[in-house]
C-alpha positions as CSV (number, residue, x, y, z in Angstrom):
1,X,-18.2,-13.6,-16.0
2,X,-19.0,-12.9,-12.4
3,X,-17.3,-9.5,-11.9
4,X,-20.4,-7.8,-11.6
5,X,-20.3,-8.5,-8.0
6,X,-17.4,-6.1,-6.9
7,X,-16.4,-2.6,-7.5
8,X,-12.4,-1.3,-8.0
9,X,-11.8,1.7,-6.1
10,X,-8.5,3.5,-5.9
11,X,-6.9,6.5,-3.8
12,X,-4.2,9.1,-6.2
13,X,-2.4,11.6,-6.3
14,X,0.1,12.6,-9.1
15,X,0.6,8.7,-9.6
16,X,0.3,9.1,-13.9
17,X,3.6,7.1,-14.2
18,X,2.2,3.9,-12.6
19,X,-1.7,4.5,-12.9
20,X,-2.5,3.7,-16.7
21,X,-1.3,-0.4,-16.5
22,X,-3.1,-0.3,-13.1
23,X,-6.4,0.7,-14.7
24,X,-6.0,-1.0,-18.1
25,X,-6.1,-4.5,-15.7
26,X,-8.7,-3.7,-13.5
27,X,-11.0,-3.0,-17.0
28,X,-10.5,-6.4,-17.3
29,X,-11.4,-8.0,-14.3
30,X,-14.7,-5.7,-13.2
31,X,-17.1,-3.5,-14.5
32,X,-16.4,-0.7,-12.0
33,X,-13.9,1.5,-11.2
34,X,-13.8,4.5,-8.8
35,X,-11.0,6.4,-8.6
36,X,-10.6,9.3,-5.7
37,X,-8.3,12.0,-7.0
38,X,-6.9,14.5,-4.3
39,X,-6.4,17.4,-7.1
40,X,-3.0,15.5,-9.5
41,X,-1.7,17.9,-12.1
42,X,0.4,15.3,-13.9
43,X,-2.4,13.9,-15.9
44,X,-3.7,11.6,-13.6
45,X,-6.5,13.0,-14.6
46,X,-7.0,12.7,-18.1
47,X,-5.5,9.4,-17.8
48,X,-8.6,8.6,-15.5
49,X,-11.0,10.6,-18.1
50,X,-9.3,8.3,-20.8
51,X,-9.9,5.3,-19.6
52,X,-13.4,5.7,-18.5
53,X,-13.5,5.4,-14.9
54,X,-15.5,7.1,-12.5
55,X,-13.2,10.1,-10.8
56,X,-14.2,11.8,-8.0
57,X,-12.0,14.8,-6.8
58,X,-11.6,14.6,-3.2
59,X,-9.6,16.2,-0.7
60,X,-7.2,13.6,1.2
61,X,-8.6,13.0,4.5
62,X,-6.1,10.3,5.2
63,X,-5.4,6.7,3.9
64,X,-8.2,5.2,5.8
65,X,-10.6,7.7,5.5
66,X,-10.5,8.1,1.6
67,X,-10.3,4.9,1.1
68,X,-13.6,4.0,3.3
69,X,-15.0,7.1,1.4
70,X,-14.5,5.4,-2.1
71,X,-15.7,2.3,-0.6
72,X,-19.4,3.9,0.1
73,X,-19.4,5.2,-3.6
74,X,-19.3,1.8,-5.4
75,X,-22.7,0.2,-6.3
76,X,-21.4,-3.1,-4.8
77,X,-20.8,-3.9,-1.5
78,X,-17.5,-6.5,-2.7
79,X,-14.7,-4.2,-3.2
80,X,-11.4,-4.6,-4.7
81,X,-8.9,-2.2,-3.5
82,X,-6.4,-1.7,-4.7
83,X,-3.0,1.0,-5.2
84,X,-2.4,3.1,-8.5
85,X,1.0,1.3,-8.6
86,X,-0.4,-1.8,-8.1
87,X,-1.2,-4.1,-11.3
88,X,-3.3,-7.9,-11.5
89,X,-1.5,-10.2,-13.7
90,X,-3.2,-11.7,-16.6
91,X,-3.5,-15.3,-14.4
92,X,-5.3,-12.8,-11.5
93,X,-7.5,-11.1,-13.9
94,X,-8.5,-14.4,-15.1
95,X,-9.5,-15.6,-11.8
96,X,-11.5,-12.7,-10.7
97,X,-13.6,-12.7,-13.6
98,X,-15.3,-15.8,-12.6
99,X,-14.8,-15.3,-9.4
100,X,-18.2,-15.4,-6.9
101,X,-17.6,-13.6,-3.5
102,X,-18.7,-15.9,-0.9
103,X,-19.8,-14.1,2.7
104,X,-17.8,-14.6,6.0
105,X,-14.0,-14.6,3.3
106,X,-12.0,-12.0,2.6
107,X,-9.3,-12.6,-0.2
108,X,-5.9,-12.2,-0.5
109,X,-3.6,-11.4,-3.2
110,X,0.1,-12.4,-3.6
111,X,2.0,-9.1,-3.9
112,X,5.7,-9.0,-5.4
113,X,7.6,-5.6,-5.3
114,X,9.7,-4.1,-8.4
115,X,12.3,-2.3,-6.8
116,X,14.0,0.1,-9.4
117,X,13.6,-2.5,-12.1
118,X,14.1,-5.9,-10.2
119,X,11.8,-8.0,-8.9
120,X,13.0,-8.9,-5.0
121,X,11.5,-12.1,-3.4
122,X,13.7,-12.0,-0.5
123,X,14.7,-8.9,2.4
124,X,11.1,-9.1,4.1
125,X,9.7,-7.8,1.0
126,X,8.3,-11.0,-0.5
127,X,6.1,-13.3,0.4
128,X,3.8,-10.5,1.3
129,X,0.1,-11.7,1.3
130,X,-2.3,-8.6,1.0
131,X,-6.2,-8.6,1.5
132,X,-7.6,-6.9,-1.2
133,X,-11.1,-8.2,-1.7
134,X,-13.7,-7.7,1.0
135,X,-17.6,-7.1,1.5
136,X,-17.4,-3.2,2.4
137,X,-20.6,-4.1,5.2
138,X,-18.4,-6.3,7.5
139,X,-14.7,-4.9,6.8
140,X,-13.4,-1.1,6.5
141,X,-10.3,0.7,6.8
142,X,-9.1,2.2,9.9
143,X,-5.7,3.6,11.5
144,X,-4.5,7.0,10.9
145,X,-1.1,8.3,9.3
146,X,0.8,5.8,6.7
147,X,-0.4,2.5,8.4
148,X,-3.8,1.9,7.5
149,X,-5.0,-1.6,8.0
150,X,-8.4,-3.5,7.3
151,X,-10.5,-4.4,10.7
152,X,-11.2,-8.1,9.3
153,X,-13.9,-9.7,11.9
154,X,-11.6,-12.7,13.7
155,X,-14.2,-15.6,12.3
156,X,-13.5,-14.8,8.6
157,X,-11.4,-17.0,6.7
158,X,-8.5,-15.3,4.2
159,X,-8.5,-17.5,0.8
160,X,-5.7,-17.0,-0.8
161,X,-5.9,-16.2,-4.7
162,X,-3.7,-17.5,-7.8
163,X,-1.8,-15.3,-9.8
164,X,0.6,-12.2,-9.1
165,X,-0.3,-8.7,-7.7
166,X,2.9,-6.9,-9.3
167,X,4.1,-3.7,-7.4
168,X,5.9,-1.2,-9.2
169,X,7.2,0.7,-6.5
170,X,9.5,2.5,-6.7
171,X,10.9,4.7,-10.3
172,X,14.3,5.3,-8.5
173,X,16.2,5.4,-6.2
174,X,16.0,9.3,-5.1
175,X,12.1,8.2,-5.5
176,X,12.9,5.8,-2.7
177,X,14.3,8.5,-0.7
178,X,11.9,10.9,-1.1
179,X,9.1,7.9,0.0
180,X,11.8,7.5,2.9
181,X,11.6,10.6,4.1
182,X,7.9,11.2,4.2
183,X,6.6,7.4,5.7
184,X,9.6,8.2,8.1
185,X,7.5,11.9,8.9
186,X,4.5,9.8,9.0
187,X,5.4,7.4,11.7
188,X,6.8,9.5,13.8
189,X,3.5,11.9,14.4
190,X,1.7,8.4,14.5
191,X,4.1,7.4,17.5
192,X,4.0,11.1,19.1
193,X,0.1,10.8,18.7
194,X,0.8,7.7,21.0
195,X,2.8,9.3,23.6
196,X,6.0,7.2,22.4
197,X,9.7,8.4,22.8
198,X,12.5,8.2,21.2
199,X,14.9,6.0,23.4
200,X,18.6,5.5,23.6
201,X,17.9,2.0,22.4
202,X,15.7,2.7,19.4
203,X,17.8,5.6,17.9
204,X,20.9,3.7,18.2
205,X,20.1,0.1,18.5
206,X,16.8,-0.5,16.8
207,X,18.2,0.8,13.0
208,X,21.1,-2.0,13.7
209,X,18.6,-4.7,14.5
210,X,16.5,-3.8,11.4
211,X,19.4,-4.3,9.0
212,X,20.4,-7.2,10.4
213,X,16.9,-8.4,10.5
214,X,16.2,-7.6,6.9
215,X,19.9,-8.6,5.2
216,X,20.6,-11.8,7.7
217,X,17.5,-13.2,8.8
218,X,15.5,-12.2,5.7
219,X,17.9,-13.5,3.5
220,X,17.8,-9.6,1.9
221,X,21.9,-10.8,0.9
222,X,20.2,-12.9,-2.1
223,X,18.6,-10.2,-3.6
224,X,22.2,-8.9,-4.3
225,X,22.9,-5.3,-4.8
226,X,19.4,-4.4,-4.4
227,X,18.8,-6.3,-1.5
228,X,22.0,-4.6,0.2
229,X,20.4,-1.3,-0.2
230,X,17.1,-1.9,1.0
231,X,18.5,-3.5,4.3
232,X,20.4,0.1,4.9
233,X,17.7,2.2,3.7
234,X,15.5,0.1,6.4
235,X,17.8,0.8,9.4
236,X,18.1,4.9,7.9
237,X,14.6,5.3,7.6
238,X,13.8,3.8,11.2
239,X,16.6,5.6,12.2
240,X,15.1,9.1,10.9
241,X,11.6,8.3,12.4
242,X,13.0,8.2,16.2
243,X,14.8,11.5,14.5
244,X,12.1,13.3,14.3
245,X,10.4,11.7,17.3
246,X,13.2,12.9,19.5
247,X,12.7,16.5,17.8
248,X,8.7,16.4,18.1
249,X,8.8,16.0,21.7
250,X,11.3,18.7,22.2
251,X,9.5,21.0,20.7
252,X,6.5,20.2,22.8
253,X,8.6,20.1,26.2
254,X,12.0,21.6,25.1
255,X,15.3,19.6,25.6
């Protein structure tokens, strides 16, 4: 077993419905796990305590930011990151448990969403490739707001690992809208931050474009029902981000 040579490390916040399964895989594929806690009170916590990981509580300080922080914690520079409704199947588990980190790679897990009980592999949700194994020394979080991304030097090579990463996202769907509504928030100050506006074309136009992007040309009609509802919840929620857009800037200028 070669897991010795990468540490687990994990962001939450009231995430006990989703983190237990996440944590009881991860025991099984390394021989750390950090977990950065921004204060749950829905047992998070002594789900954490109960499964023997090391919990830190930390104020958020953003996705990036946490997540770097976590990163410096772990004994090992080879990190596997990973989110608390995020779970390795068995075939992944097996893999990185004899897995050997080489330098220069990062890795990259194949990542299939659950969507209120279904498992969509159409509507721009599926394939979706994620790194999540890296040496913490030559890559590191950075972006503000909801879109974090990993700053992956241009000569590294992604290898792309066997096995599922399943993605239990979301319990409902007023758990979708509620998600909605704050990445929606999110984008918008990340937008405002960059001196964008909210034009004719991308409050009235841009939500259009999106559906028929994710229905037609993502194929989001063979995911049925489910798929139907994504591809409209995709145009809303782009919709309510040039929303609030809109509104942030009038409260900065006035109409």
């Amino acid at each position: 077993m070669n897991s010795r040579y990468f540490s687990a490390v994990i962001i939450t916040y009231n995430v006990a419905h989703t983190l237990e399964p996440c944590l009881a895989a991860l025991r099984k594929a390394c021989d750390e796990i950090i977990v950065l806690d921004s204060f749950s009170d829905d047992g998070t916590v002594e789900i954490c305590e109960k499964m023997g990981v090391t919990l830190v509580s930390q104020e958020f300080l953003g996705y990036s930011q946490t997540k770097n922080l976590g990163n410096s914690m772990a004994r090992n520079d080879w990190i596997l990151s990973l989110d608390a409704d995020e779970v390795l199947s068995d075939e992944l588990v097996a893999i990185l448990k004899n897995l050997k980190p080489e330098d220069g790679k990062v890795y990259v897990l194949d990542r299939i969403t659950n969507y209120c009980g279904k498992w969509i592999r159409h509507s721009g949700w599926y394939p979706d490739w994620k790194v999540r194994l890296f040496n913490r020394q030559h890559v590191k979080w950075q972006g503000d707001f909801v879109h974090e991304i990993l700053n992956i030097p241009p000569d590294f090579q992604e290898v792309k690992l066997p096995g599922k990463l399943f993605h239990y996202s979301y319990r409902d769907s007023a758990d979708h809208l509620r998600r909605m509504r704050k990445y929606a928030r999110l984008s918008a100050q990340e937008q405002f931050e960059k001196g964008k506006k909210a034009t004719f074309v991308k409050l009235w136009l841009s939500p259009f474009a999106r559906f028929f992007r994710t229905y037609f040309l993502k194929k989001g009609f063979l995911d049925g029902r489910e798929g139907w509802i994504i591809s409209v919840r995709n145009a809303k929620m782009l919709r309510w981000r040039y929303q609030i857009l809109k509104k942030l800037h009038e409260e900065r200028t006035g109409p």
